[in-house]
C-alpha positions as CSV (number, residue, x, y, z in Angstrom):
1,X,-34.9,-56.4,41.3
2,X,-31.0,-55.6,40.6
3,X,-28.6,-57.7,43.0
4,X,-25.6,-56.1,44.0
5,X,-22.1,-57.6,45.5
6,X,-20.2,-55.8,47.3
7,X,-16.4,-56.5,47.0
8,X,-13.1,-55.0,49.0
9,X,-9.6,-55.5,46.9
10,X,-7.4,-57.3,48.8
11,X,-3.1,-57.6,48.1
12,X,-1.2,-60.8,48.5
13,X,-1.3,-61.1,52.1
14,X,-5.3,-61.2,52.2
15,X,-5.5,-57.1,53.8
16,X,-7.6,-54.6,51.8
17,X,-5.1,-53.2,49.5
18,X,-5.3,-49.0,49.6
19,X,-7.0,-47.8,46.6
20,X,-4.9,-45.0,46.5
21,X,-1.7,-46.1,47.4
22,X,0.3,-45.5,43.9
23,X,-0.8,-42.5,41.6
24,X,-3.2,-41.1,43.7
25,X,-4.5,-38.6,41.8
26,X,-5.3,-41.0,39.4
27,X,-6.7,-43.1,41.7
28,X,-8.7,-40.9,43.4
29,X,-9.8,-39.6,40.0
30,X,-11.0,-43.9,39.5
31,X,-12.6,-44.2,42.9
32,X,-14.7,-41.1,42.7
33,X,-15.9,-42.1,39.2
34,X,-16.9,-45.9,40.3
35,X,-18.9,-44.0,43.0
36,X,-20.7,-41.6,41.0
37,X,-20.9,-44.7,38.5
38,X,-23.1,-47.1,41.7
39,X,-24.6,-43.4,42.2
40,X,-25.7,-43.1,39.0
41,X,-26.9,-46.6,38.2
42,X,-28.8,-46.8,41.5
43,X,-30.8,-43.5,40.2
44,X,-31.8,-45.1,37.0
45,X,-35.1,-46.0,37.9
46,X,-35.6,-43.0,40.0
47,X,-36.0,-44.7,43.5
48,X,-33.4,-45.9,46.3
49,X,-34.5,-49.2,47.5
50,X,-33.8,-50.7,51.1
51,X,-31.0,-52.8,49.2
52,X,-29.7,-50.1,47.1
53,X,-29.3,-47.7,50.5
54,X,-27.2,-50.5,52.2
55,X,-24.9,-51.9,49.4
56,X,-24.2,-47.4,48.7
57,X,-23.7,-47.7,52.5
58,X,-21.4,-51.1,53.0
59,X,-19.7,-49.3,50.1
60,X,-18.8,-46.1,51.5
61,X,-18.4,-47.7,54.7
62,X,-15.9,-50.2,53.7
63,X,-13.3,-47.6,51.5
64,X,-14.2,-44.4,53.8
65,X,-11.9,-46.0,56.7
66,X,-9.0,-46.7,54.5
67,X,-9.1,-43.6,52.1
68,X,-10.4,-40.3,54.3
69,X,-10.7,-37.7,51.8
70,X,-13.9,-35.9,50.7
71,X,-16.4,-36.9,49.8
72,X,-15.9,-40.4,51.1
73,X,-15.3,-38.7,54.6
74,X,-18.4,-36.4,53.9
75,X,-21.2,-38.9,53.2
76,X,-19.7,-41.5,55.6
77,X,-20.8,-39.4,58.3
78,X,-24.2,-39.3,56.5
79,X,-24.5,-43.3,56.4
80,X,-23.2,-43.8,60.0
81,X,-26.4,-41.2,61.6
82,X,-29.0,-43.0,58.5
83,X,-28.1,-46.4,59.4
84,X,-27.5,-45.4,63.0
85,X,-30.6,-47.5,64.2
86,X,-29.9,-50.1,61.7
87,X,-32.3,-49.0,59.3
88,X,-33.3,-46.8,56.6
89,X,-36.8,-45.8,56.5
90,X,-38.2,-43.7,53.4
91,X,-37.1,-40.4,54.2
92,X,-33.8,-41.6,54.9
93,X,-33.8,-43.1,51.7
94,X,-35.4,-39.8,50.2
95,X,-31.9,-38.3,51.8
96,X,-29.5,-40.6,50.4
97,X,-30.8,-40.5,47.1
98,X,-30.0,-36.5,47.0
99,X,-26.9,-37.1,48.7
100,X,-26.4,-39.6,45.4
101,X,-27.6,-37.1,43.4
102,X,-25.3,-34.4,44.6
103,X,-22.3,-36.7,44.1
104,X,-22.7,-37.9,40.3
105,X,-24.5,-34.5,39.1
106,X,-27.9,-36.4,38.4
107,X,-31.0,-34.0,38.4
108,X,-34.7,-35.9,37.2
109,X,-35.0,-32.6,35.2
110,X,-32.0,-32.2,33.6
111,X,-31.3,-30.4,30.4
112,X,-30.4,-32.8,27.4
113,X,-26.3,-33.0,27.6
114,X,-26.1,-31.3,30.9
115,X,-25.3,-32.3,34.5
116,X,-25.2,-30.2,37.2
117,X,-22.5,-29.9,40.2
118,X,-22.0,-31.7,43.3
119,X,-23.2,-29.7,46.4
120,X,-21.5,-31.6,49.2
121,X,-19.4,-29.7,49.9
122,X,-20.6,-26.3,49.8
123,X,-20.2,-24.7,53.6
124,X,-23.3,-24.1,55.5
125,X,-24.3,-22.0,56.5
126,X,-23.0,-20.0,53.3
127,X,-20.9,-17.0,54.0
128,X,-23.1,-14.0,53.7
129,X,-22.6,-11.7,52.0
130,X,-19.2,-12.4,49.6
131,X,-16.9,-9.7,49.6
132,X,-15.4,-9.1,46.6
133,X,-12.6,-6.3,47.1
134,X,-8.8,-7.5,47.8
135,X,-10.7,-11.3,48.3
136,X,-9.0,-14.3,46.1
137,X,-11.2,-16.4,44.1
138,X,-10.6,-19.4,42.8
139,X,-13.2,-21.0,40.0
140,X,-13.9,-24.6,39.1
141,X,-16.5,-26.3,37.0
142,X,-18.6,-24.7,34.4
143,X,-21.2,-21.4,35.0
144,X,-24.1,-20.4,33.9
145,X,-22.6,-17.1,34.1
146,X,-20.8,-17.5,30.7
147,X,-17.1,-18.2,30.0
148,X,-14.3,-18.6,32.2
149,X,-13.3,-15.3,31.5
150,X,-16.4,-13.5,31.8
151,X,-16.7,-15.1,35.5
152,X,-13.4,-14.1,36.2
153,X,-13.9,-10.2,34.8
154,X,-16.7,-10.2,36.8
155,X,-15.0,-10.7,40.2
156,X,-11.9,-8.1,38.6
157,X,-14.7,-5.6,38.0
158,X,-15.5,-5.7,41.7
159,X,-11.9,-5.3,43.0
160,X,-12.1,-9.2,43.8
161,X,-8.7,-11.0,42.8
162,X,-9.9,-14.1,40.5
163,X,-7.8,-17.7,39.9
164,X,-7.9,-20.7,38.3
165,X,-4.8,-22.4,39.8
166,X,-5.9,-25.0,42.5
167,X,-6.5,-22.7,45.9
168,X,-4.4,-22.0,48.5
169,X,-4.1,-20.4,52.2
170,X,-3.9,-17.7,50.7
171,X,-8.1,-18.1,49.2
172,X,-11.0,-16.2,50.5
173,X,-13.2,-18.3,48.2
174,X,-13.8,-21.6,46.0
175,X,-16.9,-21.0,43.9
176,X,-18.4,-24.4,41.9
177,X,-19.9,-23.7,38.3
178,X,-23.7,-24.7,38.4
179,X,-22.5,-27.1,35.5
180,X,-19.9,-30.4,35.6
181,X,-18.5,-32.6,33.1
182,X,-19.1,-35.2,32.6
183,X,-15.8,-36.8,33.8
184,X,-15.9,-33.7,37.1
185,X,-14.1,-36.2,39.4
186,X,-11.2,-36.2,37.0
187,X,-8.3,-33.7,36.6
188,X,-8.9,-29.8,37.6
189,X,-12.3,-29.9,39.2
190,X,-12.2,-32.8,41.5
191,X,-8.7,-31.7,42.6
192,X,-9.6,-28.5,43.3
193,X,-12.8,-29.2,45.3
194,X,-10.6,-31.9,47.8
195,X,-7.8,-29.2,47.7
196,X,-10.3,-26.4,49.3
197,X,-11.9,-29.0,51.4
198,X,-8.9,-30.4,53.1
199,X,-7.3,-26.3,53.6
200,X,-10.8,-25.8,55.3
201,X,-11.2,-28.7,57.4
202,X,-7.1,-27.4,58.4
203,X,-8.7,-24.0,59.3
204,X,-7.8,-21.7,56.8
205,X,-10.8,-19.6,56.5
206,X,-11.6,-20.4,52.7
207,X,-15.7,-20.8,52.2
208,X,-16.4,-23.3,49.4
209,X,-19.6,-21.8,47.8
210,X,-21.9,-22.5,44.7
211,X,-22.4,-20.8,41.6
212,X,-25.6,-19.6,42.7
213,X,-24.8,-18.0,45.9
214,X,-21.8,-16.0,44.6
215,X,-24.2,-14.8,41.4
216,X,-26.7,-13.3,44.4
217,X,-24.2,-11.1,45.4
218,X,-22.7,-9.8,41.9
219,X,-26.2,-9.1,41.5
220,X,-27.2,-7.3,44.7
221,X,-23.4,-4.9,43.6
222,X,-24.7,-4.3,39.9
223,X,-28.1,-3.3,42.0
């Protein structure tokens, strides 16, 4: 059975030192990782144990409270209803190994070389139906759809108005690429995905929604 040791950095008065404090985008960018890194090493034998689901829980727990930005803030609520009784029976360990899979883009069935994106924070329900004409899109991540480009023409070709700038107010729609990096928490992507989170959770109307969801609708227009 793997051990695990759970550990807070501290600063030189003996308080738990922000992770975040200096560079924070860089930061952020390390923090996610290490998470996705537990994630992904808790996933390699294909099971979440009792001990696995409370060290990813004491973990989330313990940097949650001093950093509350997605997705910490996101699956701590998820770890706080789980453990809520004090335990984690099997289906609640069935749910927090697809919440880990969700966060570090690990699917059983995954293609050789590919990973697939995180669906935490799509909204949900998802808005229905997307409206493409005078709408602002902004892309992240990489599609099944093809390039960049074709994504973006796409959107064009329906009187939407695409982006790939990080979003704004002033955007109708974030849409996630089916496929991540590698390295998604990192520059761009990650950015992005807080960026939209934290305009929604301020009220701005912007729907955060898969790859899959937008393609039902460029669909259901070419129809």
């Amino acid at each position: 059975m793997r051990s695990y040791v759970l550990t807070t950095p501290k600063d030189a008065d003996g308080q738990p030192r922000r992770l975040f404090k200096a560079n924070f985008e860089n930061n952020v960018s390390k923090a996610i990782d290490q998470l996705s890194g537990i994630c992904a090493g808790i996933l390699a034998d294909g099971e979440v144990t009792q001990e696995e689901a409370r060290f990813f829980a004491e973990y989330v727990a313990k940097f949650a409270v001093y950093e509350p930005i997605w997705p910490f803030t996101d699956i701590l609520d998820r770890v706080k209803r789980i453990f809520a009784d004090g335990v984690c029976d099997e289906e609640e360990r069935e749910e927090l190994k697809t919440v880990m899979q969700a966060l570090c883009g690990h699917k059983e069935d995954v293609e050789a070389g590919a990973t697939y994106s995180t669906s935490l924070p799509f909204c949900e329900p998802a808005p229905t139906p997307v409206i493409f004409p005078e709408r602002n899109f902004v892309i992240t991540g990489k599609f099944a759809y093809g390039t960049r480009k074709a994504v973006m023409g796409a959107i064009e070709s329906r009187n939407g108005i695409p982006g790939d700038s990080a979003p704004t107010r002033e955007t109708n729609y974030l849409v996630i690429g089916v496929f991540a990096s590698r390295d998604w928490a990192h520059s761009n992507y990650g950015r992005k995905i807080e960026r939209a989170v934290a305009l929604r959770d301020g009220g701005s109307g912007i729907s955060i929604i898969s790859e899959d969801h937008f393609r039902s609708f460029l669909a259901a227009r070419a129809a």
